[in-house]
N, C-alpha and C positions, 0 to 999 in steps of 0.2 A: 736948679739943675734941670735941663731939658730932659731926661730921662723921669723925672717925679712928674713932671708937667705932661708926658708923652702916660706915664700910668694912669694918672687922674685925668685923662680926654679916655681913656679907653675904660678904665673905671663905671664913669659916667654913665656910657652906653650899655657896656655888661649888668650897672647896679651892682657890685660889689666891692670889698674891700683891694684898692690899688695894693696894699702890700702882698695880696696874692697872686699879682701878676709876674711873669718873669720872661724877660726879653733874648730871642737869639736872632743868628744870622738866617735862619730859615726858619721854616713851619714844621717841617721833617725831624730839624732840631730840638724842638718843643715835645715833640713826641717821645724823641729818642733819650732826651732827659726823664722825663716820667717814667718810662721804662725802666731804666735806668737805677733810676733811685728806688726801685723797689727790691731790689738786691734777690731779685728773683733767682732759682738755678738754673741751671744751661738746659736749654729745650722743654722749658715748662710753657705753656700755649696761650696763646693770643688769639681770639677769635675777631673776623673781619670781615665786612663785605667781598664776594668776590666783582666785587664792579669797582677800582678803586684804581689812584696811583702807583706806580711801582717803588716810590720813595717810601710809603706807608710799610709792606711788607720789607724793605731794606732797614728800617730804624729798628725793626724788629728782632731781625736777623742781627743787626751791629747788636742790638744787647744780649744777643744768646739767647733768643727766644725760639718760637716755631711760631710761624701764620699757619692759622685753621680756618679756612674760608668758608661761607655759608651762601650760598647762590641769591641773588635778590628779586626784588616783586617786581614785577612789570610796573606795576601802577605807582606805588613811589620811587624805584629805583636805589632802594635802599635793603635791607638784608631781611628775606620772609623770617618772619620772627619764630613761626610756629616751627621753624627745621633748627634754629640756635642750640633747643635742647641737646637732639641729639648729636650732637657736635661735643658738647660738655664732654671731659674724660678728668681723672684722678690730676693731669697737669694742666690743663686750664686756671690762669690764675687771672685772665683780664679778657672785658668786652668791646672793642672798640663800636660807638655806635657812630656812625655818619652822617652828614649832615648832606644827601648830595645834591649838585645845583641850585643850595638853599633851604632843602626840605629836609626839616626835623619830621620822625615820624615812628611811634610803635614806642618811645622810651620807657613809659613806665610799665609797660611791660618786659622789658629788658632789665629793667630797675629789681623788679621781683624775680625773676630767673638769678640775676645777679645775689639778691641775699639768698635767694632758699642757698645759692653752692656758696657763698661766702668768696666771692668774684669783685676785683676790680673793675670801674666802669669810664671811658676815656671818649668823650665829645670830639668826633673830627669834626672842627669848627672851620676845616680851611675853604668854605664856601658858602658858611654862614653868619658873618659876625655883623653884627646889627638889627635880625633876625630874631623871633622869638617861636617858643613852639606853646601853645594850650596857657601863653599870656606872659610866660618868664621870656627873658632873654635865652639864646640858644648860648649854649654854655655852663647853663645855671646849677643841670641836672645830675651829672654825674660826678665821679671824685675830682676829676680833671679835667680839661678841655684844653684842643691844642686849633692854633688861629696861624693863616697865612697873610701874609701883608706881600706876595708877590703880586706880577705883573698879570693886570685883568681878576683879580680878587676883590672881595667887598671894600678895599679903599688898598690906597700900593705906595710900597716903598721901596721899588724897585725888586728888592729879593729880601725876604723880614717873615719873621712870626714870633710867638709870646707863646704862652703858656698860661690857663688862669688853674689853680690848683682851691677845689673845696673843700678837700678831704684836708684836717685841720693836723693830720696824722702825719702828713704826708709833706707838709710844708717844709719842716727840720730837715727834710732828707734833701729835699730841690734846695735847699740852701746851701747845703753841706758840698752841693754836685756847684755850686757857682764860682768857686776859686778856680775852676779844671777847664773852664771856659780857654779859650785860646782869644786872643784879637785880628781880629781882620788885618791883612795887612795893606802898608799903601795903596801897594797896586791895585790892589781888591775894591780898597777904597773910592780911588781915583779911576777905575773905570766905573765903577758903580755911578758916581755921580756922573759921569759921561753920559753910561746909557739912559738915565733919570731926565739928563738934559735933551736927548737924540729923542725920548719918547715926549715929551710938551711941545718938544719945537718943529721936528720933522717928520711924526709920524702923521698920516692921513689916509684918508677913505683910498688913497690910489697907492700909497706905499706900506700900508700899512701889512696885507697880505706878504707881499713880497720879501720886508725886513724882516717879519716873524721867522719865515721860513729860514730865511741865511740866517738868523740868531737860533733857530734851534741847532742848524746843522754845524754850526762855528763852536756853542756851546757841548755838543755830541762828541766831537773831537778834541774838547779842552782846549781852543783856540781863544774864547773869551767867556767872560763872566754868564753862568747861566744857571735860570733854573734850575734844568737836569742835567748836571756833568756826565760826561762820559763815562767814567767810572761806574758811577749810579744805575747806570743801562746796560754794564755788561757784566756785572761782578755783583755778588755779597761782602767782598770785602769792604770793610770801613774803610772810607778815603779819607787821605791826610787830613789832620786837623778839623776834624768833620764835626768837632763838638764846639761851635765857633758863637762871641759873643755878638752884639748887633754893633755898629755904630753910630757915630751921631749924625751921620750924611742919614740912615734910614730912620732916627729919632725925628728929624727935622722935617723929614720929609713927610713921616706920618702924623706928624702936628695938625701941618697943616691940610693932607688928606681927608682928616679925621671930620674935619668944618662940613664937607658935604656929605657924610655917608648919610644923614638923616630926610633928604632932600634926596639922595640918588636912590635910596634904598624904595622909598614914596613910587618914582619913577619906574622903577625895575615892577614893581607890583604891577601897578600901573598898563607899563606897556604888555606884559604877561594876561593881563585880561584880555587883552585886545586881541591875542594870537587864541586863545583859548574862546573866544565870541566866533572870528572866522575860520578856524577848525572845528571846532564842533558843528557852525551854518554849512561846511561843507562836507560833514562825518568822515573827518582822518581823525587821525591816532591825536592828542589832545589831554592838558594836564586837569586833570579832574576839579573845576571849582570848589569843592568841601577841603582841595587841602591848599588851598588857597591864605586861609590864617595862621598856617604852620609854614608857607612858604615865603621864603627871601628873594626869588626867584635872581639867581647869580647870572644865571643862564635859562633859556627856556628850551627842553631837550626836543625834539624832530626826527621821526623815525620818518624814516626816506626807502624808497626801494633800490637806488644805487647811490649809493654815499658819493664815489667819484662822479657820478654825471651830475650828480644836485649840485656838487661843491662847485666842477671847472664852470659850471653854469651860471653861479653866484657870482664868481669873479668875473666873468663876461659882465655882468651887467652891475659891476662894481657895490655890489652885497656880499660886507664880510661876513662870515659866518667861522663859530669856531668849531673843534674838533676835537675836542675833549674827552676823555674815554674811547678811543677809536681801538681800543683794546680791553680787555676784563683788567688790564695789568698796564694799564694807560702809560707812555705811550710804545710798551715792547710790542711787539709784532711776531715774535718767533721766540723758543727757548723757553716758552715756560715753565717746565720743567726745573728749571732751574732755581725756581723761585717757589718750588715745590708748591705748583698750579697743574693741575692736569683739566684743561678748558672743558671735555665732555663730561665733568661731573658736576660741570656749572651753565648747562642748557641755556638758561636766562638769560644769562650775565653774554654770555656768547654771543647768542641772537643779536641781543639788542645793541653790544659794544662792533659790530658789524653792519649797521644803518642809522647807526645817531649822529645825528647835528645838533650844535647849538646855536638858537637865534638866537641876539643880540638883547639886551634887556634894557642897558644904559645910556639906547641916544634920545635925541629930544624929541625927535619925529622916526616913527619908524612906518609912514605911508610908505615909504619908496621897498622896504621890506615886504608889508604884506602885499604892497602890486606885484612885486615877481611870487611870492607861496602863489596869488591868483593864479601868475602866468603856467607856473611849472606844476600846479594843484594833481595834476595825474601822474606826479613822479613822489607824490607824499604816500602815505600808508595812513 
């Protein structure tokens, strides 16, 4: 069965037992399972980066939880650990730790905060998988860990994630929650492989900008299959069928993904030294080599002094560059409140989610990148 053969390639790279893995239609979904199944009560707290996707606090919200944000460190971009404490309250029952743009960082310190209160601990894997932090695979550390296989992640399945579960306690429960799975339907399906087929065949250095865009904004309005639905961007409400199994269009597809992440992941490293050699020769802002063996690099982040002039700039001279986190609450722009974020209690996360870029980590050659950082060098920070 292609679904044992899709655990055991992912198995493999994790090092652990495939029957602890558990497959959805998304990555969000993985999350929302584990939550889930800990049969928590309504409004007991979830503590989380505030630099993160808006899906991450919505799976939260779908289980009757509360996000409790902790502002992040410039230097990894992941949650200062020394502020986690005082966040802890009597309803804290769980710590999401992040993996972001590939960097695991601070865990077993988190590990220990986590038993003194007797806290659940959950690996956002959705930008780390194949990656290791202090020599394990990332994943390894905590009770659970939840993994994206979307578009432009450590390997794609169009729109996919899994679930790896450690905690030995916690398994019966994600089992119990697998009959409640819903199936993708046709259409779901049948565009799926569509878009799988539109990204190998006709995506390129000159269209590729431009399709993202019309697929977010097609996907925003519910007009086609996407990442972030509509719904997800303007509501806490659980949208339909929102607890969805994978299929085997994205079993198949991550089979065969799966062949290069050990070779692209090489790559990503790789070309991440090379931006981190002429940032530092020219002292901008630059990802610090010491966390270089904790990092996957997914993405390599770029603080810029005007995010629009850098970006329309990149596309002039046909340098894509992504744009990931262009919010604390990636990718809302307004209403945080809603998502009970109030942005001036998170300085950090603000500043930074207001001039980052991300260079590109996975082509073969990225001369023709760092020639334009030379050209535009007085527009980097």
């Amino acid at each position: 069965m292609n679904k044992e053969e899709y655990k055991k390639e992912i198995s493999a790279v994790l090092q652990c037992d495939k029957n602890k893995i558990f497959f959805y239609w998304k990555g969000r979904v993985a999350l929302y399972a584990i939550l889930k199944s800990l049969n928590l009560e309504i409004d007991d707290e979830v503590i989380l980066p505030a630099f993160t996707c808006v899906v991450v606090p919505n799976a939260i919200f779908y289980a009757g939880l509360k996000p409790v944000y902790v502002d992040i460190s410039p230097t990894t971009l992941n949650m200062q650990v020394g502020s986690i404490e005082n966040k802890i309250t009597n309803r804290t029952k769980i710590i999401i730790c992040q993996n972001t743009f590939g960097l695991s960082s601070d865990i077993e310190e988190i590990l220990v905060l986590a038993k003194k209160y007797n806290l659940i601990t959950i690996e956002d894997c959705t930008h780390g998988f194949g990656g290791f932090y202090n020599g394990k695979p990332n994943g390894s550390y905590c009770d659970a860990a939840f993994f994206s296989t979307q578009w432009n992640k450590p390997f794609s399945t169009g729109i996919g994630g899994f679930l790896l579960v450690n905690n030995e306690n916690i398994i019966s429960k994600i089992i119990k929650l697998e009959s409640s799975k819903v199936n993708p339907a046709f259409g779901e399906k049948y565009i799926l492989q569509s878009l799988i087929y539109l990204k190998k065949y006709i995506i390129n250095k000159y269209t590729e900008w431009p399709l993202t865009r019309l697929y977010r904004l097609l996907s925003k309005k519910n007009l086609i299959l996407g990442s972030n639905q509509g719904e997800e961007l303007n509501s806490k409400i659980t949208p339909q069928d929102y607890f969805k199994d994978i299929s085997n269009i994205q079993i198949n597809t991550g089979i065969k993904s799966l062949k290069k992440i050990k070779s692209l992941n090489r790559l990503r490293k790789e070309n991440a030294a090379r931006y981190t050699e002429f940032l530092l020769m020219n002292k901008k802002n630059y990802v610090n080599p010491d966390l270089f063996p904790n990092h996957m690099f997914l993405k390599y982040p770029l603080i810029v002094k005007d995010r629009n002039i850098f970006f329309n700039l990149a596309l002039k001279s046909n340098i894509t560059l992504g744009d990931w986190f262009l919010s604390p609450l990636h990718p809302i722009k307004s209403g945080f409140e809603k998502w009970d974020f109030i942005k001036s209690e998170y300085p950090i996360a603000t500043a930074i989610s207001e001039k980052i870029l991300n260079l590109p980590t996975d082509l073969a050659d990225i001369s023709k990148v760092i020639k334009f950082l030379e050209k535009e060098i007085d527009l980097i920070e």
